[in-house]
MMTF fields as JSON, N, C-alpha, C and O atoms, coordinates in Angstrom:
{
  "mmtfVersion": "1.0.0",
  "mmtfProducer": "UNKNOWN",
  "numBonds": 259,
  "numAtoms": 260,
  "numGroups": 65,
  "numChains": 1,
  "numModels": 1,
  "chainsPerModel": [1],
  "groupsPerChain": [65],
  "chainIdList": ["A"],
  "bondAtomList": [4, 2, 8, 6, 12, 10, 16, 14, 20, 18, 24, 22, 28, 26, 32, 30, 36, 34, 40, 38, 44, 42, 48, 46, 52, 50, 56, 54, 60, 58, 64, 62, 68, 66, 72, 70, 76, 74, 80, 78, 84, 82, 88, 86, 92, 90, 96, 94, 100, 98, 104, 102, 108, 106, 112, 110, 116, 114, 120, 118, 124, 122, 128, 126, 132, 130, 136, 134, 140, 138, 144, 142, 148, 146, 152, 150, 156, 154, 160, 158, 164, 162, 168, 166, 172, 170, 176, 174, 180, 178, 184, 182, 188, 186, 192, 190, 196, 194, 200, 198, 204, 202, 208, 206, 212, 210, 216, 214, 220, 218, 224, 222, 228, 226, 232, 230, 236, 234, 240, 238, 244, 242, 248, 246, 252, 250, 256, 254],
  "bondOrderList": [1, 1, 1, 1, 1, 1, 1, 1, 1, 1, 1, 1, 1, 1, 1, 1, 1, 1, 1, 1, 1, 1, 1, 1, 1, 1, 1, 1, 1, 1, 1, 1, 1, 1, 1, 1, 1, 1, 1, 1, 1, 1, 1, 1, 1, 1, 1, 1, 1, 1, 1, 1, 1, 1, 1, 1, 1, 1, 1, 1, 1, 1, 1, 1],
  "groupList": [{"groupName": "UNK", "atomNameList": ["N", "CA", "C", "O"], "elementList": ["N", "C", "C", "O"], "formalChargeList": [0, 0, 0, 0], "bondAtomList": [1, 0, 2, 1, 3, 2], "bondOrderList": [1, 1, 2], "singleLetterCode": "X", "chemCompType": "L-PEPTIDE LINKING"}],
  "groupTypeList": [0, 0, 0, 0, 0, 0, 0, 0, 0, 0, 0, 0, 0, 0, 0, 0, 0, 0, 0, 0, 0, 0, 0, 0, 0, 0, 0, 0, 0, 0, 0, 0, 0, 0, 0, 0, 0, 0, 0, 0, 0, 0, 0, 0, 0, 0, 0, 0, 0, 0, 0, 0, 0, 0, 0, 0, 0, 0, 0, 0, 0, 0, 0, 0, 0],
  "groupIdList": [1, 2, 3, 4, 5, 6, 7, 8, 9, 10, 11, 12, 13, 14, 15, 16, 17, 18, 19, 20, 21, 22, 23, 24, 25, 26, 27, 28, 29, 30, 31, 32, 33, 34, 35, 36, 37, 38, 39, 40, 41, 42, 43, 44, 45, 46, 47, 48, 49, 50, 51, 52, 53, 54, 55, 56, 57, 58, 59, 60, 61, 62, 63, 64, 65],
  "secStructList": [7, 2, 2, 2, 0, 0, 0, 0, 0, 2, 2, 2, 2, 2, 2, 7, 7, 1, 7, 7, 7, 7, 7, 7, 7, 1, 1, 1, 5, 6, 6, 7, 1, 1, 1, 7, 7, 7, 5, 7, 2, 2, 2, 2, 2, 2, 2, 2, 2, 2, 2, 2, 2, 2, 2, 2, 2, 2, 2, 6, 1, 7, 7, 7, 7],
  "xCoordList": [-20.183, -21.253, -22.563, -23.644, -22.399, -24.055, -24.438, -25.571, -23.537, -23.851, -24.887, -26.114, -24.33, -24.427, -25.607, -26.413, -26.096, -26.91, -28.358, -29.544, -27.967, -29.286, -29.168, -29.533, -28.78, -28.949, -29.073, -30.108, -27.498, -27.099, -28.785, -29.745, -28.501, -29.302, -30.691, -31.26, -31.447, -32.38, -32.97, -34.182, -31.88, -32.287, -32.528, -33.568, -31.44, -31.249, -32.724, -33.432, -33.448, -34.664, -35.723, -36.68, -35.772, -36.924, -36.793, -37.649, -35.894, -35.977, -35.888, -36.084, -35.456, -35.255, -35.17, -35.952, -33.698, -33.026, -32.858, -32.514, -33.006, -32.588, -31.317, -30.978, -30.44, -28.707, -28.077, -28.484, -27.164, -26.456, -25.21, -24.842, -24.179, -23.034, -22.089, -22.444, -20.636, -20.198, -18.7, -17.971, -18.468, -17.199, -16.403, -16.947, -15.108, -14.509, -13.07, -12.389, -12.579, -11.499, -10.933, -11.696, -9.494, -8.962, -8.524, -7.643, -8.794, -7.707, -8.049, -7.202, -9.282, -9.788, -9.011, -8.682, -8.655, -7.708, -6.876, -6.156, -6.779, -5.705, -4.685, -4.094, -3.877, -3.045, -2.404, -1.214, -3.002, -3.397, -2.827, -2.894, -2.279, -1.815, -2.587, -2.549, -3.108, -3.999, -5.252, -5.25, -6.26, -7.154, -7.161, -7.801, -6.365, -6.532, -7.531, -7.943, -8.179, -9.802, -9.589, -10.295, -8.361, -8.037, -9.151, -9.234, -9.776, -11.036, -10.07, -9.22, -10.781, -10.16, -11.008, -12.168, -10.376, -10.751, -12.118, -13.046, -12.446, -13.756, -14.543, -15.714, -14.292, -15.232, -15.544, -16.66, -14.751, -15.223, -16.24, -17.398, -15.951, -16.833, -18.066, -19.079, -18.047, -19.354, -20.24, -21.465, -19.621, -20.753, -21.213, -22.313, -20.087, -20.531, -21.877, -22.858, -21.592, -22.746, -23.636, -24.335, -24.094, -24.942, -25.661, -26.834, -24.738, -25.592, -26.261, -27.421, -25.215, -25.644, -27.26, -28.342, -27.019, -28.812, -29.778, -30.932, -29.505, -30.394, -30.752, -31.975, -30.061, -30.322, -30.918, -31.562, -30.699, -32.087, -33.029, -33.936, -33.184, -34.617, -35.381, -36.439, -34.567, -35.054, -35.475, -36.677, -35.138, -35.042, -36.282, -36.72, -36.627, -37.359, -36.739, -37.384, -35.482, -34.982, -33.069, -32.429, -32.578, -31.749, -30.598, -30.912, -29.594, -28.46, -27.302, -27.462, -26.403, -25.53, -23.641, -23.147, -23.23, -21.741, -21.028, -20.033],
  "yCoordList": [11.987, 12.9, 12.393, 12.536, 11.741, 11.297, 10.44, 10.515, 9.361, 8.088, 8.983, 8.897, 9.607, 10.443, 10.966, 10.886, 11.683, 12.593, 11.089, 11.094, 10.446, 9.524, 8.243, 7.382, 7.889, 6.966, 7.5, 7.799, 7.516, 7.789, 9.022, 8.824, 9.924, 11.074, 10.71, 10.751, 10.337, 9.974, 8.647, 8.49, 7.593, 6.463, 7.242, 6.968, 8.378, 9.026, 9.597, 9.228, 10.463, 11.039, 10.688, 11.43, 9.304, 8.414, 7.533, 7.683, 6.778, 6.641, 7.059, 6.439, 8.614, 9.126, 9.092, 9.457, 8.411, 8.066, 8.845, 10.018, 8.485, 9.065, 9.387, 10.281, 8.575, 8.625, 8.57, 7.582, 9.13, 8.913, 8.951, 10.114, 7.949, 7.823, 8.022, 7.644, 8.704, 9.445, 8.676, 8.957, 7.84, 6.892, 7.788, 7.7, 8.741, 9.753, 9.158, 9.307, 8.46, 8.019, 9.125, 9.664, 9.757, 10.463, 9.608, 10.192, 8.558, 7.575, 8.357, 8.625, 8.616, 9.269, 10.401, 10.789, 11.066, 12.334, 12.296, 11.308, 13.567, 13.357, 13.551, 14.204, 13.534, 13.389, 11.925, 11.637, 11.519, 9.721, 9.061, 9.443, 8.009, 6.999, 5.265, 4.424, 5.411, 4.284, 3.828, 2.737, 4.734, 4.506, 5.058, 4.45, 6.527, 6.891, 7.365, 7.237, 7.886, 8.762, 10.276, 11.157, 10.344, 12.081, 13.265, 14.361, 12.954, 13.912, 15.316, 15.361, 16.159, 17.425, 17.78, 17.417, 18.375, 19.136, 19.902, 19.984, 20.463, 21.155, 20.123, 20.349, 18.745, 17.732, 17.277, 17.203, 17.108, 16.655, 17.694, 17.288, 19.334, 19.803, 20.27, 20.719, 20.203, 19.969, 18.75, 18.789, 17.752, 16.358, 16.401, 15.92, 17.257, 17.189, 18.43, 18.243, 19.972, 20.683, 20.019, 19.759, 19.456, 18.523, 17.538, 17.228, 17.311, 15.998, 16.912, 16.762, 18.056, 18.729, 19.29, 19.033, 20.002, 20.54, 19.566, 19.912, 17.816, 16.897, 16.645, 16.509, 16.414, 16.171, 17.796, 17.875, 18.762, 20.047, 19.503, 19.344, 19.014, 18.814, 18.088, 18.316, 16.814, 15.245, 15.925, 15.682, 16.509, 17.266, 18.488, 19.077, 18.605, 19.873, 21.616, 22.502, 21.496, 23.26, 22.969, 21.919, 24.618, 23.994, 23.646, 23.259, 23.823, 23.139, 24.343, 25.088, 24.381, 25.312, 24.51, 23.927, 25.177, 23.868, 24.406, 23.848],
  "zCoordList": [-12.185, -11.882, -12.491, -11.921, -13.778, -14.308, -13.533, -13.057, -13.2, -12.068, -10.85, -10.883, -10.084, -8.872, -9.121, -8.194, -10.482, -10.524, -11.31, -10.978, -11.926, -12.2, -11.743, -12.544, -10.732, -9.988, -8.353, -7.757, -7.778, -6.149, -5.71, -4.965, -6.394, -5.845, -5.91, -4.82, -6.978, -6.876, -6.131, -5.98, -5.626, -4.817, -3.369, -2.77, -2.676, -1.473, -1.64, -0.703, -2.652, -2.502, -2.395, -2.173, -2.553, -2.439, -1.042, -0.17, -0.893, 0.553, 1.618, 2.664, 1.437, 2.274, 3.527, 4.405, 3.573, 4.939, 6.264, 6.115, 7.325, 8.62, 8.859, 9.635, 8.113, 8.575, 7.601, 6.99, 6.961, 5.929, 6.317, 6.489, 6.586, 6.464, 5.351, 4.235, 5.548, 4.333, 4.632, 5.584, 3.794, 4.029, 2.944, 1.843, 2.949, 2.264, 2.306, 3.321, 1.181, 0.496, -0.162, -0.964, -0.022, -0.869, -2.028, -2.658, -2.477, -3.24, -4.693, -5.544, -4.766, -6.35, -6.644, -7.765, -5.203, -5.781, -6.645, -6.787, -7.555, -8.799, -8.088, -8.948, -7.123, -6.802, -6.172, -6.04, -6.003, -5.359, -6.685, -7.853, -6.145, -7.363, -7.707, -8.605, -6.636, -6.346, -7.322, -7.893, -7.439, -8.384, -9.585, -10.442, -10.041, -11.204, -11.331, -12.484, -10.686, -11.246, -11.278, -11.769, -10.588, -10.998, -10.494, -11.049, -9.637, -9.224, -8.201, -7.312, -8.936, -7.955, -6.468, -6.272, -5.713, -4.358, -5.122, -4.316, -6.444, -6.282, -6.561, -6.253, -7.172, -7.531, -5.905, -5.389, -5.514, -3.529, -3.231, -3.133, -3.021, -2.501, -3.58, -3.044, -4.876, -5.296, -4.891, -5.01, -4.444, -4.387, -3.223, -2.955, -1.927, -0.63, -0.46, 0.261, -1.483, -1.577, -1.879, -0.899, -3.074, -3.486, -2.139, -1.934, -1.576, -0.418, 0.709, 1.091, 1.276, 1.974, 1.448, 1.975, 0.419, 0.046, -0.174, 0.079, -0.804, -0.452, 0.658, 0.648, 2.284, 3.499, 4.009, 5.055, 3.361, 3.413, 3.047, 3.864, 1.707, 1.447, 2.043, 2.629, 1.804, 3.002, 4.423, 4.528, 5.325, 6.64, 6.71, 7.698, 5.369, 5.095, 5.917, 6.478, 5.668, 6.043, 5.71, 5.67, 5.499, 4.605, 5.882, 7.007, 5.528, 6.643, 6.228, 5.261, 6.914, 6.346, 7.041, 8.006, 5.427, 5.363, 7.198, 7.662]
}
């Protein structure tokens, strides 16, 4: 989340892109054995709220999930 929040988010707000492609790997899931990052189903949909209200702002109006 610090990565996301002082880097990812603030690079997306400045260039503010036309298209954002969302490449969504379950492998981080704590249920996944693959990577070990253990991230839960509310860590997914907090980051996807998060992008959703940036592509509001970028767009200027909000969007709804």
């Amino acid at each position: 989340m610090k990565a996301l929040d002082k880097v990812v988010w603030p690079i997306i707000e400045e260039f503010r892109p036309q298209i954002i492609l969302v490449s969504l790997g379950f492998d981080a899931h704590m249920l996944d054995n693959i990577a070990n990052l253990r991230l839960s189903l509310n860590t997914y949909a907090h980051v996807f709220r998060r992008l959703r209200d940036m592509i509001g702002r970028i767009r200027g109006r909000r969007l709804r999930a």
